[in-house]
C-alpha positions in Angstrom: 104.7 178.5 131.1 105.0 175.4 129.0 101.9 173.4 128.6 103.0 170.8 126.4 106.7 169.4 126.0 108.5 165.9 125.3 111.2 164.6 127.3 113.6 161.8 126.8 114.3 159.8 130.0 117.6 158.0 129.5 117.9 154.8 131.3 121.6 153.7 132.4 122.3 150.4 133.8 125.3 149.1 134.4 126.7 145.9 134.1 129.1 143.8 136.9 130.6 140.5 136.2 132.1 138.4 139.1 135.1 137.2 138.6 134.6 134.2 140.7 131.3 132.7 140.0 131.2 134.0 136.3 128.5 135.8 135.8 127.0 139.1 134.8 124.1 141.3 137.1 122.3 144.4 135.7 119.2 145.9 137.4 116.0 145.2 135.6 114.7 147.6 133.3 111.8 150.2 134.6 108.6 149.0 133.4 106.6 150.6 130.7 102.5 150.2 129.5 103.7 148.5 126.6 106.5 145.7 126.7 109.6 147.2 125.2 108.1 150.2 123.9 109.4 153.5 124.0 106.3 155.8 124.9 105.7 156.2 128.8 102.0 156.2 130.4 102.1 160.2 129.9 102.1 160.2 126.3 100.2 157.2 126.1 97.5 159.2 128.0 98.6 162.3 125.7 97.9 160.2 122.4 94.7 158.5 123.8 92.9 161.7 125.3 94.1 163.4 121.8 91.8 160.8 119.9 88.9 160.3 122.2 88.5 163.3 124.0 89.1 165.9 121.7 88.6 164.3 118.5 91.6 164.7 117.0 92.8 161.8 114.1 95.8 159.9 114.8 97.4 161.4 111.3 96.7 165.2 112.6 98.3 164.1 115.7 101.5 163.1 114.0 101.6 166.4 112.2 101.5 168.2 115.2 103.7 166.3 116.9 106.3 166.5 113.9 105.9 170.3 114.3 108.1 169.7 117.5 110.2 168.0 115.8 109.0 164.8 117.1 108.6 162.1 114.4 105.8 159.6 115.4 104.3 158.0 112.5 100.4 157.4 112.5 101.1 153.6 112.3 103.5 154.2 115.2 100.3 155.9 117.1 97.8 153.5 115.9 100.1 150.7 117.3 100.3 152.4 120.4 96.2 152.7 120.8 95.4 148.9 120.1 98.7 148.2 122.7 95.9 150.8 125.5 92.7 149.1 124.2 94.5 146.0 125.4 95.8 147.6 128.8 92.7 149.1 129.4 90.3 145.8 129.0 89.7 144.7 132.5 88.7 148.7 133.3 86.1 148.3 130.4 84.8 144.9 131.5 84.3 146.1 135.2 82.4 149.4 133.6 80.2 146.6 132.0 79.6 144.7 134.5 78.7 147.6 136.9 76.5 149.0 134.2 74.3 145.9 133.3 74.0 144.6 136.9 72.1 147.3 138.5 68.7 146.2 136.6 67.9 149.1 134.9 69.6 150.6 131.9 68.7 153.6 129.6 69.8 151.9 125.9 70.0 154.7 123.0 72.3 154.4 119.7 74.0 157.1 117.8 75.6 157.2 114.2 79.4 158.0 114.1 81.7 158.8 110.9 84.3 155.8 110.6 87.4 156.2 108.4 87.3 153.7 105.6 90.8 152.6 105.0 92.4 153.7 101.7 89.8 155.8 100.2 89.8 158.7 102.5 86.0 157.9 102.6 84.0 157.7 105.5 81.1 155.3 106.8 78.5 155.3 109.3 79.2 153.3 112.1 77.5 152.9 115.6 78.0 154.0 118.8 75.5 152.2 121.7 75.6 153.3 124.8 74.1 151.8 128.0 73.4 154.6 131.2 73.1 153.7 134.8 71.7 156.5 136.7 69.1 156.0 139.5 70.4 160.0 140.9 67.0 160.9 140.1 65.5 158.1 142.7 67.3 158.7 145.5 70.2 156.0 144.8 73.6 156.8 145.9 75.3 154.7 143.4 77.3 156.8 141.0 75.9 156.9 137.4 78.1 155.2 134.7 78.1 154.4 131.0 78.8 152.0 128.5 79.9 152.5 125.2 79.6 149.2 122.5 80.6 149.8 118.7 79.4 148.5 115.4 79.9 149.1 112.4 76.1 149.2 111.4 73.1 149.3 112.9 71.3 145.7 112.9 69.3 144.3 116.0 72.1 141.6 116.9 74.2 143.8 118.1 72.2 145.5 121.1 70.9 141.3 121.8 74.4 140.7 122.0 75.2 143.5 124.2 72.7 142.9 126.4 72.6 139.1 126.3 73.3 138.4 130.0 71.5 141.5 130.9 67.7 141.1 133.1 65.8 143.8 134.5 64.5 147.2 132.8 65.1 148.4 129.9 64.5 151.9 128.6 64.9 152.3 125.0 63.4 153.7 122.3 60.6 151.8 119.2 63.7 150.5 117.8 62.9 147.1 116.3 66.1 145.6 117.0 65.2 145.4 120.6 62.3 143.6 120.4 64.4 140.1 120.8 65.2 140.8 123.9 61.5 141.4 125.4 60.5 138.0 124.2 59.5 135.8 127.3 61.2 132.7 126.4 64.9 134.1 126.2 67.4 131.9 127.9 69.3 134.8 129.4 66.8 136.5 132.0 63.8 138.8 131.4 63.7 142.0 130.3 61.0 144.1 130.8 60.3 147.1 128.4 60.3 150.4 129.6 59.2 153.2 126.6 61.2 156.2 126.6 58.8 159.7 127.4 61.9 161.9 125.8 61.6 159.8 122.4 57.1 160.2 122.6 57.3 163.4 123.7 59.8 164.3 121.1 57.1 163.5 118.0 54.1 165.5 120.1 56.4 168.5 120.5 57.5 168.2 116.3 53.5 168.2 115.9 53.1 171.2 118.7 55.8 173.3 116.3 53.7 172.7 113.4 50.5 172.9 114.3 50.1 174.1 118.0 46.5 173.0 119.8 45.3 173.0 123.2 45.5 168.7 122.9 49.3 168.7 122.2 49.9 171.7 124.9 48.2 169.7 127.5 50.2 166.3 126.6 53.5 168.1 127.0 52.3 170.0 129.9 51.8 166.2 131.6 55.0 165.1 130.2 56.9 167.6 131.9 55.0 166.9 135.0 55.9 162.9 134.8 
């Protein structure tokens, strides 16, 4: 069984001239993701699910790929990734758009490693992501999220986010969120919703330390809500 292979698909199209009316016909070329590039939507989806999904680094790709004697620079692969990005904007947008309409969204952030360029050092970016899921209410709608990057953690980026956002939003004590609680914002209202898994979190820290009948009974209630 082969579970991973290349293959070349060689294109011929001919050329015929008429002698009468001079002029040349060829059949148009088959279309590809990226305008006169050679990589078809499988590898495409190969090379994007590599980086994404399983976490793999554009320059480990290229070794691997150059182990099947298949030379595909990381510049070549990186290329190739902003050309999907690209493709791929209008799916992101609509994923957006169905996340932040439905009037309430779970908000939560989490650090990520970034690649600083010529060091081989790495930063601490940030990964926010926005959750639709009203399962848990009886809704039908299927859950979705959102995934917004920055490259540190400061308040504007959640505002900007979020800025046409209005309904419910359950978050954690981060301060960055307060802006966009404020009753005077131009964009719509959002009304806060504290998050039980972030309170409960601290009582159950104080519960491993010092165990009492007060902190059993809070997380008892917690579980209950």
């Amino acid at each position: 069984m082969i579970r991973c292979a290349f293959k070349v698909i060689h294109t011929e199209r001919e050329k015929h001239a008429c002698k009468q009316c001079d002029r040349i016909v060829q059949a148009l070329a088959p279309s590809r993701p990226i305008e006169r590039g050679i990589a078809g939507p499988g590898l495409l989806a190969r090379v994007m699910a590599a980086k994404y999904l399983e976490h793999t680094p554009l320059y480990r790709q290229s070794e691997i790929y150059a182990r099947q004697v298949v030379e595909l620079g990381r510049s070549v692969l990186a290329g190739w990734v902003e050309a999907c990005c690209r493709l791929m904007a209008p799916l992101e947008e609509a994923l957006r758009h169905y996340v932040l309409r439905s009037g309430k969204v779970h908000a939560d952030d989490t650090p990520v490693p970034v690649l600083l360029p010529g060091n081989k050092k790495t930063k601490t970016g940030r990964l926010w992501a926005y959750v639709r899921d009203d399962r848990n209410a009886g809704s039908l709608q299927p859950p979705a999220v959102w995934f917004g990057y920055s490259p540190e953690r400061k308040g504007c980026h959640p505002q900007a986010h979020l800025s046409d956002f209005s309904g419910v939003l359950q978050a954690d004590a981060y301060a960055g969120f307060n802006e966009l609680y404020k009753p005077d914002r131009e964009a719509g209202r959002i009304t806060e919703a504290a998050c039980w898994a972030h309170a409960r979190r601290k009582i159950h820290d104080v519960h491993v330390r010092t165990p009492s009948a007060t902190t059993e009974e809070a997380l008892h209630r917690i579980g209950e809500l």
